[in-house]
C-alpha positions in Angstrom: 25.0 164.2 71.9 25.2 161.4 69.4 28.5 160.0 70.7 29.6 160.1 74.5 32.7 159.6 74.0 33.1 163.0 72.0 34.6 166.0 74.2 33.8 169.5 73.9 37.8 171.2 73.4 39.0 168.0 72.3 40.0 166.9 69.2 39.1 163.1 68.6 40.2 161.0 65.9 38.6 157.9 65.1 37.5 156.6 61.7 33.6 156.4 60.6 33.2 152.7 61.0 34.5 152.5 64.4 31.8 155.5 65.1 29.2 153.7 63.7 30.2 150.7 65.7 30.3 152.1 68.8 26.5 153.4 67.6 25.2 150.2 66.7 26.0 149.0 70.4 24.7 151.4 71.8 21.7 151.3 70.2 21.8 147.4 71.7 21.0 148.6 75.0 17.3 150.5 74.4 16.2 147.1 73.5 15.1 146.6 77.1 11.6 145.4 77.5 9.1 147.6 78.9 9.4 145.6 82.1 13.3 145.6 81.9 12.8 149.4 81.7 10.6 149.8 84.4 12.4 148.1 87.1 16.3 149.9 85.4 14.8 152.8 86.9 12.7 154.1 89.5 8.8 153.5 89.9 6.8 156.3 87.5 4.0 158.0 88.8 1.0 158.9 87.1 0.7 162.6 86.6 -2.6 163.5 88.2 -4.0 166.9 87.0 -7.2 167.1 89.4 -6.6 169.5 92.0 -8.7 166.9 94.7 -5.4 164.6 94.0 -8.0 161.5 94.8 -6.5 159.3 97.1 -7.1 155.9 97.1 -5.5 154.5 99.8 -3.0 151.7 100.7 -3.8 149.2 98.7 -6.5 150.3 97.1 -8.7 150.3 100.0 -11.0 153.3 100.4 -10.7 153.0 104.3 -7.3 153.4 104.6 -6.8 157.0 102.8 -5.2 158.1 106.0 -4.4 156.2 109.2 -7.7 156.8 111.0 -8.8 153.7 108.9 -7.4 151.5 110.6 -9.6 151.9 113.4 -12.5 151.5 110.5 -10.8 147.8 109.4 -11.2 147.1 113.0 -14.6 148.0 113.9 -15.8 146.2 110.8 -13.6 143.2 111.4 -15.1 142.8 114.8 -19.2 143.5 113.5 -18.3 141.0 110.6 -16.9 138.0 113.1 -20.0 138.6 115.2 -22.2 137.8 112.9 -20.2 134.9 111.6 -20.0 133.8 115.8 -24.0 133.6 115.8 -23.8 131.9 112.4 -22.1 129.2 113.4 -23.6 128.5 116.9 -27.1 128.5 115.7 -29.4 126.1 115.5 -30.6 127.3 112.0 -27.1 127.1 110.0 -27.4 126.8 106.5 -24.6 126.8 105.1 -21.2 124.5 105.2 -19.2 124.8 108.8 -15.7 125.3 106.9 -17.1 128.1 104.5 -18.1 129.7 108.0 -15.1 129.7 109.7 -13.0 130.8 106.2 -15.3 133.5 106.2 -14.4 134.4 110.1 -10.7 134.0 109.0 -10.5 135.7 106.2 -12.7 139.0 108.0 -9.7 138.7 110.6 -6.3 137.7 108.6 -7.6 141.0 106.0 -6.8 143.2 108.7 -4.3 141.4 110.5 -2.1 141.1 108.2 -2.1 144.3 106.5 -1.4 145.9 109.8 1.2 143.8 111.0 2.9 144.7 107.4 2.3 148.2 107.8 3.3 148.3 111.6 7.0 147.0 110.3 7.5 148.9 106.6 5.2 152.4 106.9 7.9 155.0 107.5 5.0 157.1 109.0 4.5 156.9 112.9 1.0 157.5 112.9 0.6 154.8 110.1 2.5 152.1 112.2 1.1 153.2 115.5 -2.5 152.5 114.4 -1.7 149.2 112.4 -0.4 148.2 115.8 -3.2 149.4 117.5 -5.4 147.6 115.1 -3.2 144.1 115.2 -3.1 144.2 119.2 -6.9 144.7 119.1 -7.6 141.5 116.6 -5.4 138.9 118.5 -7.2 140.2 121.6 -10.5 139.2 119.4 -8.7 136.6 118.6 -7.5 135.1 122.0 -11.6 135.4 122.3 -12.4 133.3 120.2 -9.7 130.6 120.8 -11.6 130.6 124.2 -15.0 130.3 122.8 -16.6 126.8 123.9 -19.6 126.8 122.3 -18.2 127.8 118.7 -15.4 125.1 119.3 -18.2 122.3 120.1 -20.4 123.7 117.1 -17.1 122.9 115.0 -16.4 119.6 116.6 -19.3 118.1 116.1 -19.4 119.5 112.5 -16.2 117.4 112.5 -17.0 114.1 114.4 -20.6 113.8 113.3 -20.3 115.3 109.5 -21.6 118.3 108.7 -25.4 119.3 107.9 -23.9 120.4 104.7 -22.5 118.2 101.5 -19.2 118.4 102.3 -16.2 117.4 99.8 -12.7 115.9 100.8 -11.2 119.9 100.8 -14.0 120.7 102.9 -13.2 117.9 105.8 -9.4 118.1 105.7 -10.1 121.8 106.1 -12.5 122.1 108.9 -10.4 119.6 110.6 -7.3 121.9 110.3 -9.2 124.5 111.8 -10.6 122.2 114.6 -6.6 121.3 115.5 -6.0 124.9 115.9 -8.4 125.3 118.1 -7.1 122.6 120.5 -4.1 124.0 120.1 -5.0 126.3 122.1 -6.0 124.1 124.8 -10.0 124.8 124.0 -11.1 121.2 124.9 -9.4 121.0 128.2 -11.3 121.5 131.5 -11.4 125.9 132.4 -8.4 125.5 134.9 -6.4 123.7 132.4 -7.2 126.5 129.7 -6.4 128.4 132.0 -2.8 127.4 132.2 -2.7 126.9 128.6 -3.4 131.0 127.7 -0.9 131.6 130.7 2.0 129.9 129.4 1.3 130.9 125.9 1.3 134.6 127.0 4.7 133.7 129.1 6.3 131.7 125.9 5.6 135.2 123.8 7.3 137.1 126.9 10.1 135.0 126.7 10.9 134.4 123.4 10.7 138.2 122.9 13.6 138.5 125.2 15.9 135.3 124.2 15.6 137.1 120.8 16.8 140.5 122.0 19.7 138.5 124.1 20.7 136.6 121.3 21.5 139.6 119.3 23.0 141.8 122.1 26.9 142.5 121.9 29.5 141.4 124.1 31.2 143.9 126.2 34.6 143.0 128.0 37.1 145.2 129.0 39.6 145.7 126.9 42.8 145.1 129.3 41.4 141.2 129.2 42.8 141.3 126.0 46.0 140.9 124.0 47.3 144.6 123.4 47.3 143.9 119.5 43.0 143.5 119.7 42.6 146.8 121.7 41.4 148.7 118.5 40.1 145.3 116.3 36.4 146.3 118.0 34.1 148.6 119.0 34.9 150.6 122.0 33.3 152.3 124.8 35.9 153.8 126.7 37.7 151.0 128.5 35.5 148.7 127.0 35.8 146.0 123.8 32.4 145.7 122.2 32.1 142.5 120.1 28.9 142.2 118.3 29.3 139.5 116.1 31.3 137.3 114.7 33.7 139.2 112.4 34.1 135.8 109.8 35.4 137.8 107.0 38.7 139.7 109.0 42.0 138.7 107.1 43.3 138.7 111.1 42.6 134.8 112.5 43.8 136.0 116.0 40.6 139.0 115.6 38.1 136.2 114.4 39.3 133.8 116.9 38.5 136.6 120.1 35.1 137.8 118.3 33.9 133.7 118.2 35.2 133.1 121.7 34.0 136.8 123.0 30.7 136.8 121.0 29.2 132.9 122.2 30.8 133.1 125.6 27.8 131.8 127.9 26.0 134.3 129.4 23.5 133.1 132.1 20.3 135.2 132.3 21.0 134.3 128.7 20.6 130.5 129.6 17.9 130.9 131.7 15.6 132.4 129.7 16.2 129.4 126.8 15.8 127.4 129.8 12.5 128.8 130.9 11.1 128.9 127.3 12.2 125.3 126.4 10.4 123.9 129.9 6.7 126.4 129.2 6.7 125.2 125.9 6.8 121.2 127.2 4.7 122.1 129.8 2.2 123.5 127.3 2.8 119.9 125.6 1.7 117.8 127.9 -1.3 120.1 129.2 -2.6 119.9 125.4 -2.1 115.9 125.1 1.5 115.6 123.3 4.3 113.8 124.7 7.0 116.7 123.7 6.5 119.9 122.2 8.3 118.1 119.4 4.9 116.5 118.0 2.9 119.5 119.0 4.9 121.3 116.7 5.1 119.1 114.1 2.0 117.4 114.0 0.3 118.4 110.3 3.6 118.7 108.5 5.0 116.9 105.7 7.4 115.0 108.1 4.1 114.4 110.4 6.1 113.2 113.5 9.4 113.9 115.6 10.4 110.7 114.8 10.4 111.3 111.1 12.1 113.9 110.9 15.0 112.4 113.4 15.3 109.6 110.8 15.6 112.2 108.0 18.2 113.7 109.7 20.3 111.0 111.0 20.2 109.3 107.3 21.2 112.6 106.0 24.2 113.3 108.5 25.6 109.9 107.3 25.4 110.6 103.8 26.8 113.8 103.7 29.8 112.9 106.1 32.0 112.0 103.4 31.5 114.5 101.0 31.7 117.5 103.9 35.1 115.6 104.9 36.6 116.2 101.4 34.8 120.2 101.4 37.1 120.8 104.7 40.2 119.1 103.1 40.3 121.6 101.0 39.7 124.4 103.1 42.5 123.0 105.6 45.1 123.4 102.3 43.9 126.9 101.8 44.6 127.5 105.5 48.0 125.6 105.4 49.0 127.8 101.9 48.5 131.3 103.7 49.2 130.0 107.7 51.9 127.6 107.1 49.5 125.8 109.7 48.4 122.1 108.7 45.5 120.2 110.8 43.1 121.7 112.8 40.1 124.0 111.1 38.2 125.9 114.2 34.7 127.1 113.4 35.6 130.5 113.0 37.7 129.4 109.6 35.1 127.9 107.6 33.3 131.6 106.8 36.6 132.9 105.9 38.6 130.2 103.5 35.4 129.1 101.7 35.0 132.5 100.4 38.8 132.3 99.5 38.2 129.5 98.1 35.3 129.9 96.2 37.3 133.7 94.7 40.4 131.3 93.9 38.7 129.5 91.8 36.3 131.7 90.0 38.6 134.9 90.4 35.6 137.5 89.7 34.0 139.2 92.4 30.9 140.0 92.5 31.1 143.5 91.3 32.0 142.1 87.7 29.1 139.6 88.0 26.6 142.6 88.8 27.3 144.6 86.0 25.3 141.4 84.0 22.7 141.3 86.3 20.7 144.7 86.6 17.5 144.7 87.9 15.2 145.2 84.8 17.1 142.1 83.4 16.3 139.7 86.4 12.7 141.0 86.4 12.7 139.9 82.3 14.0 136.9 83.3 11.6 136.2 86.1 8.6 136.8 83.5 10.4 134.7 80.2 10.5 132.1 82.7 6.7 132.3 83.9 5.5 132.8 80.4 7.3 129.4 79.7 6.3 127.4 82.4 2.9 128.7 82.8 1.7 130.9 80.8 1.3 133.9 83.0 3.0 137.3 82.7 4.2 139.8 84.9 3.1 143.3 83.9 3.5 146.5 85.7 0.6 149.0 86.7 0.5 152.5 87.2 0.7 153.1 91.1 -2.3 155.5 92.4 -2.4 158.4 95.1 -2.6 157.0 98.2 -1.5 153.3 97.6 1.4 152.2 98.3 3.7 153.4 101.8 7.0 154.8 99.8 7.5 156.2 96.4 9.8 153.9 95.4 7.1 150.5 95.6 6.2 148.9 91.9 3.1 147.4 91.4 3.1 144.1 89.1 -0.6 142.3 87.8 0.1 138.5 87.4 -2.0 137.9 84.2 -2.6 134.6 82.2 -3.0 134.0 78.6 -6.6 135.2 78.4 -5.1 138.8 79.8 -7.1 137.5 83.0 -5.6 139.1 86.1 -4.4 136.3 88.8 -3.3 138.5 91.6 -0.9 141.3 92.1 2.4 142.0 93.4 3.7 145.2 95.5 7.6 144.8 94.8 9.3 147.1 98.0 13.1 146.3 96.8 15.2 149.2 97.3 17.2 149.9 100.8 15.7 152.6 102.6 16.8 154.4 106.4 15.1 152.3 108.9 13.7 149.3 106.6 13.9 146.1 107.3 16.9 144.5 106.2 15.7 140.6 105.9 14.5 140.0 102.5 10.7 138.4 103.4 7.5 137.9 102.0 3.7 139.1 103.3 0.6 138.1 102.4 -1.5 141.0 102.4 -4.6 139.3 101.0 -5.5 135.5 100.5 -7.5 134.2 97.9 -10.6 132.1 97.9 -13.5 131.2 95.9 -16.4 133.8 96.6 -19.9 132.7 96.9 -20.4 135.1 93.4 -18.5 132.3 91.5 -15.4 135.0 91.0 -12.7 134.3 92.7 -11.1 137.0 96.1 -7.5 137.4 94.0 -4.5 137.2 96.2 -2.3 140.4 96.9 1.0 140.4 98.4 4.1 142.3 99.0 7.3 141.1 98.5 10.6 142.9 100.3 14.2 143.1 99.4 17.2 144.9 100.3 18.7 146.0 97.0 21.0 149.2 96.1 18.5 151.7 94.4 18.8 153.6 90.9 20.0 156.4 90.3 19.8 158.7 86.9 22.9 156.7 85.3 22.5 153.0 86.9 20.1 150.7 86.8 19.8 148.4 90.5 22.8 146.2 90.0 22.2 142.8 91.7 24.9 140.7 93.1 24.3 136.7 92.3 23.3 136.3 96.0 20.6 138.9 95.5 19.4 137.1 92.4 19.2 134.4 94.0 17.2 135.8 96.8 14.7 137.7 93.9 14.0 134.6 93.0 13.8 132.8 96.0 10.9 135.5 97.2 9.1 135.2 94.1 8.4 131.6 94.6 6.7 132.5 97.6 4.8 135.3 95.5 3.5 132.8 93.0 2.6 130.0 94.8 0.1 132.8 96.3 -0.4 134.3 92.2 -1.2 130.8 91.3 -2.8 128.9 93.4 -7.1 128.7 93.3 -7.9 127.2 96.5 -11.3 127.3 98.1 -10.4 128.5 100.9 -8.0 131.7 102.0 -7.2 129.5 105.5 -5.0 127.8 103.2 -3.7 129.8 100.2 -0.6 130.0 98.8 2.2 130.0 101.8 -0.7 129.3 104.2 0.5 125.7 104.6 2.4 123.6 106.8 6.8 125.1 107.4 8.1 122.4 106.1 6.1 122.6 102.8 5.8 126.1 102.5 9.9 127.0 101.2 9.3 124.2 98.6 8.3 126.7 95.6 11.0 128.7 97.2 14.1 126.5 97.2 12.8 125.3 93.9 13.3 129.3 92.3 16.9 128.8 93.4 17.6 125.5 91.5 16.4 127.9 88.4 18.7 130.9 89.8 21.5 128.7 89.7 21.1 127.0 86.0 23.1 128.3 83.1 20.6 127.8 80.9 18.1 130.3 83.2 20.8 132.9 84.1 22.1 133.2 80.4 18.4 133.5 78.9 18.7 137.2 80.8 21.7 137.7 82.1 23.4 141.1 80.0 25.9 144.0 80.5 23.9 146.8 81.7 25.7 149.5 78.8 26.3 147.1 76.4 23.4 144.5 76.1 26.3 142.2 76.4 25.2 138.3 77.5 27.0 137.1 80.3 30.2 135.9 78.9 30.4 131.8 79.1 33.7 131.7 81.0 32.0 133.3 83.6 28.8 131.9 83.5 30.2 128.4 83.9 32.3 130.1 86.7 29.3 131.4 88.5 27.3 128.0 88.5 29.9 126.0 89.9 30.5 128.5 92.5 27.1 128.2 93.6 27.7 124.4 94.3 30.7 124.7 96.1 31.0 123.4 100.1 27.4 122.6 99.7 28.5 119.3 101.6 29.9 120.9 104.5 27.3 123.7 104.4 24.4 120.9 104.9 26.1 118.7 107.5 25.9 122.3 109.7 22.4 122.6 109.2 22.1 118.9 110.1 23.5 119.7 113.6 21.7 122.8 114.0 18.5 121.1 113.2 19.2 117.8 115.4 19.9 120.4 118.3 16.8 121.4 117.7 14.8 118.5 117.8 16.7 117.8 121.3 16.0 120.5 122.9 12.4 120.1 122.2 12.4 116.8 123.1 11.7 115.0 126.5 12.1 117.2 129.6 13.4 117.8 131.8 17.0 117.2 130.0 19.2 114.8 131.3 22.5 117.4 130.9 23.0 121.1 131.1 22.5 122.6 127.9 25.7 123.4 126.9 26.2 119.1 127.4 23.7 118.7 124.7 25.4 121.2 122.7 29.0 119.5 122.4 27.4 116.7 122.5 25.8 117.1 119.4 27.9 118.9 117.8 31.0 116.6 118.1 28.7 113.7 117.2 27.1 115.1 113.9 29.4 117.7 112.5 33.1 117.6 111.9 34.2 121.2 113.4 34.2 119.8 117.4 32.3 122.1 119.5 35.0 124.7 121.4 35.2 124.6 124.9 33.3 127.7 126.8 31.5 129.0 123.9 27.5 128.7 123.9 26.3 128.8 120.3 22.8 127.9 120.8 22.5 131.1 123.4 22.7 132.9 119.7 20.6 130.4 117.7 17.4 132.9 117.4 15.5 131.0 115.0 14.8 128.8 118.7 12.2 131.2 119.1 10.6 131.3 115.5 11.2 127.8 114.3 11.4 126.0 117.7 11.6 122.5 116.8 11.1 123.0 113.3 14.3 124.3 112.0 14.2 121.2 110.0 11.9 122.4 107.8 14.6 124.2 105.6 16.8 120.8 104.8 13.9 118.7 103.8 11.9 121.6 102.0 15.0 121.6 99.9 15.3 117.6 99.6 12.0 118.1 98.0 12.4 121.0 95.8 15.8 119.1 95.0 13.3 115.8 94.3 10.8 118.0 92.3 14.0 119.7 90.4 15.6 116.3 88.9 12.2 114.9 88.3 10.7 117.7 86.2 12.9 120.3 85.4 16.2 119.3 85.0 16.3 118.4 81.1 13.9 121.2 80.2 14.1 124.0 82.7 11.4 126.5 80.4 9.2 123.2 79.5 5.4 124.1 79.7 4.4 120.7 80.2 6.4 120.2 83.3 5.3 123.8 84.4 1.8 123.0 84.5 2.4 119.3 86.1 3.7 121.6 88.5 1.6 124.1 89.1 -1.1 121.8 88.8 -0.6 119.0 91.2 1.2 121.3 94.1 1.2 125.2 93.4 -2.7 125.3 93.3 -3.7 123.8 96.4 -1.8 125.7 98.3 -2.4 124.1 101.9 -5.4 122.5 100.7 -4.5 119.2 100.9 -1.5 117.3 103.1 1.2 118.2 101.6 3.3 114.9 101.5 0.0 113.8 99.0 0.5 116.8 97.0 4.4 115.8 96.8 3.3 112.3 95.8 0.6 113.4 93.1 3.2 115.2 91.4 6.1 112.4 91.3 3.5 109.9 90.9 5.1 107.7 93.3 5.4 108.6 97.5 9.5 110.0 98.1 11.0 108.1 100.9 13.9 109.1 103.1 16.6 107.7 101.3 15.1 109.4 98.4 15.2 112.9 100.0 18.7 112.2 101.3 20.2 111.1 97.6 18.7 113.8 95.7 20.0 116.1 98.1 23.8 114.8 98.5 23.7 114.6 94.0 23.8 118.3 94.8 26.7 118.3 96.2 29.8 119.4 94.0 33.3 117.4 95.2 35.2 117.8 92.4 36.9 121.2 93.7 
């Protein structure tokens, strides 16, 4: 039918012009790119008419056309490291120490990582059982060679005495990162000591494994402990409340109120365990030369030292005082307009009137915003934006038998201006049963420079969590979900576009602190008017984004920033505490009020026990700063290259020049400082982080 609005039995009068208006819109909206198309829909298959249907396995890896290949990656893995072992030791090595060891890691990470991300996303049990099969079986290798003696002394003295080998400045800040992973592990302490050292790591695995079950376990209280009007607010089991979480965004403050209270009451095996993890972890310290875990984990990054990172910190938490004072005066007059209450905000508000607050003033939800923001018209975004800034495209590529782990998986080639492939990209983005749900990035292969002269190009997968097609919509992204689209495709292309010599340090192989830098950075672009209304359009009508809300939109983004950073601040100086000198001088629920009535402006409420729920302990333990001062950078990188011009090629390549194609190449505060041509200081991190800040609500 020409028309859709026409009905069959009805008659419908409207003039020819109107028709042919409502016809020339219409037509508007085939205009989609053939990416934009793709992506509006679900992946296409190629039609294969041989009756052998060749399979050619995940990723394009012959040995994985069924799961028994795994067991293949593994044998191989293990013959290949063997040979590289004897390599290394003997007396006869010809060739560099570093290229050596790559060459071990990359025989290892190949199959590691591709079985840890099939062990997680495969929705076939015999897939993920033998991808964990296969990644228990390397880190045993693994845990073998971190214990090798003579292939740690064949390195060090590679190191100490310079190698046999010409070696070039990558090559010795390489090997020497390798070398200080292999003391991490304790490997030039005396055999009791490295003993102790495998022990505790083992225990701190244990351990951390079970804080991180704990901290996401609900609460379960009976439910005659509470008021009569809460019986029902919850889960229940019988004559039990369950409480499992935090319930920010209930209308009812009395129901928020009991879930906070309920939900971070302490819980002591609870305590004991963060306890037992916080002491092996300073205990593995000390036995490996470091006066607190602190500078064992930090040692390497872009802040380089505990004490660094405290001064970052404790500059930021003054700076941003002020501002995050006049975010929660406005929250408290939201409160006091639907309470009647004045004073007092508890922590259980903040959730709830910011995202009043933040509808009040932009009054559209996001279900208006996502009709502008289909999927297809991200992903065109996405690749206008590359094209500009580097001269590289995204294109999509027929999918083969066999390669990908669900049907509904794109595959993207990264390709330059010469048509030259630069790596590829499995996009996973739709919601599936038993996915999941945190939006992440994997490396499934790193690159490298082969001895051929070619170059080992870089594949990866990158995971979201967004609504899927269906034969009438396209994927319709909220602006959180943009955001987070373009947030993991930074990760993807520092991988796509960096040409480092060695996989060890591709792409995201680089130091936490350094490594959400391209990251962050894609959400300075995800939040700029000019970016979002380059691509932003009505999924029927082809309709830009209309300016109102646009504008609208960008502000939101901006909004309680303040207050947002000055609780990261507290969570990050808790961190650092804990991981400090031990044994602590209070209890740990001390050093939590403690800190949190010093450093944020919420006061810590009596007999709850936050940091029994703070997970990312276990993940990120004592470098949970790592998100604030990746973001002072990307924020430092933003305002000096992109901020006049955020599609200008010149800056794009400055970019991807000086930082995107070392990867973890080279230490990352130099990379920072080749590209601002001057080394950042504190205070300079701190201000272009509180210019963020929007205090004008």
């Amino acid at each position: 039918m020409l028309f859709g609005t026409m009905l069959v039995g009805r008659k419908v009068k409207c003039s020819l012009p109107r028709l042919l208006d409502v016809y020339l819109r219409r037509q508007s909206v085939t205009t989609w790119s053939p990416l934009a198309s793709a992506f509006n829909s679900r992946p296409s298959r190629k039609v294969n008419f041989s009756f052998s249907r060749d399979n050619v396995g995940l990723f394009g890896s012959a040995e994985l056309k069924d799961f028994y290949g795994f067991y293949a990656l593994k044998e191989r893995a293990v013959r290949e490291s063997e040979t590289l072992i004897a390599e290394a030791v003997s007396a006869d090595r010809k060739r560099k120490m570093v290229l050596i060891f790559d060459e071990l890691s990359d025989a290892l990470c190949r199959v590691a990582d591709l079985a840890e991300f099939i062990r997680v996303a495969h929705p076939n049990l015999n897939y993920t059982s033998a991808a964990e099969d296969a990644s228990s079986n390397i880190a045993g290798l693994v845990e073998k060679l971190n214990t090798n003696v003579r292939l740690y002394e064949s390195l060090k003295q590679s190191v100490q005495d310079g190698d046999r080998c010409d070696v070039d400045e990558v090559d010795e800040y390489v090997a020497k990162l390798f070398l200080f992973d292999f003391e991490q592990c304790g490997i030039h302490l005396a055999a009791e000591k490295r003993k102790k050292v495998v022990a505790l790591n083992e225990q701190i695995l244990k351990t951390g494994a079970l804080f991180m079950e704990g901290a996401h376990q609900p609460t379960v209280v009976r439910k005659s402990a509470l008021p009569e009007k809460l019986h029902y607010c919850f889960a229940t089991d019988d004559d039990n409340a369950v409480v499992n979480g935090l319930h920010s965004d209930n209308h009812n403050e009395l129901v928020r109120e009991a879930a906070y209270r309920i939900y971070l009451y302490p819980h002591e095996q609870q305590q004991s365990k963060l306890l037992s993890l916080l002491q092996d972890r300073s205990e593995l310290a000390h036995l490996c030369g470091f006066p607190t875990y602190a500078h064992r984990a930090i040692k390497g990054t872009m802040a380089e030292t505990p004490e660094a990172v405290m001064e970052f910190l404790e500059s930021l938490a003054e700076q941003v005082r002020l501002p995050a004072g006049k975010d929660l005066d406005v929250l408290r007059k939201y409160k006091s307009k639907r309470t009647g209450i004045t004073g007092q905000l508890w922590p259980w508000d903040l959730p709830y009137y910011s995202a009043i607050a933040k509808h009040a003033r932009h009054k559209v939800d996001h279900a208006e915003f996502s009709k502008y923001f289909p999927l297809g018209a991200c992903m065109e975004g996405l690749d206008s934006l590359f094209r500009s800034l580097y001269g590289v495209s995204l294109l999509t590529e027929a999918v083969e038998e066999g390669e990908v782990w669900s049907a509904d998986v794109y595959k993207l080639a990264v390709k330059d201006e010469e048509d030259k492939v630069l790596g590829y990209i499995y996009c996973d983005f739709f919601e599936r049963s038993n996915k999941p749900q945190q939006d992440c990035h994997f490396t499934i292969r790193g690159g490298r420079e082969l001895s051929d002269g070619s170059y080992q190009l870089p594949i990866v997968v990158l995971m979201l969590n967004l609504p899927a097609p269906s034969w009438s919509l396209p994927s319709l992204l909220t602006p959180g979900m943009v955001e987070n689209l373009f947030h993991e495709m930074g990760h993807a292309m520092h991988s796509m576009l960096g040409r480092t010599k060695y996989q060890h340090v591709t792409g995201t192989r680089c130091s936490t602190d350094f490594a959400e830098v391209p990251s962050v950075l894609m959400e300075y672009f995800a939040s700029d008017h000019r970016v979002i209304s380059s691509f932003a359009r009505h999924y029927k009508t082809g309709e830009a984004l209309p300016q109102e809300m646009l504008a609208s939109l960008c502000t939101s983004r901006s909004m309680f920033g303040a207050c947002e950073t000055q609780l990261q601040v507290f969570y990050s100086i808790l961190d650092q505490r804990l991981h400090g000198n031990l044994p602590l001088e209070t209890g740990l629920t001390d050093i939590l009020t403690e800190t949190q009535n010093t450093y944020y402006s919420i006061p810590h409420v009596p007999h709850t026990a936050w940091h029994l729920r703070f997970a990312h302990l276990v993940g990120y333990g004592a470098k949970y700063y790592s998100y604030l001062m990746s973001r002072a950078v990307a924020s430092s990188i933003w305002h000096e290259c992109f901020v006049d011009d955020p599609f200008s090629r010149s800056s794009g390549e400055r970019y991807r020049r000086n930082l995107l194609a070392h990867g973890g190449g080279k230490p990352p505060m130099c990379l920072v400082e080749g590209l601002l041509n001057r080394r950042p200081t504190t205070d300079d991190f701190v201000r272009s982080l509180v210019a963020d800040f929007d205090v004008s609500h």
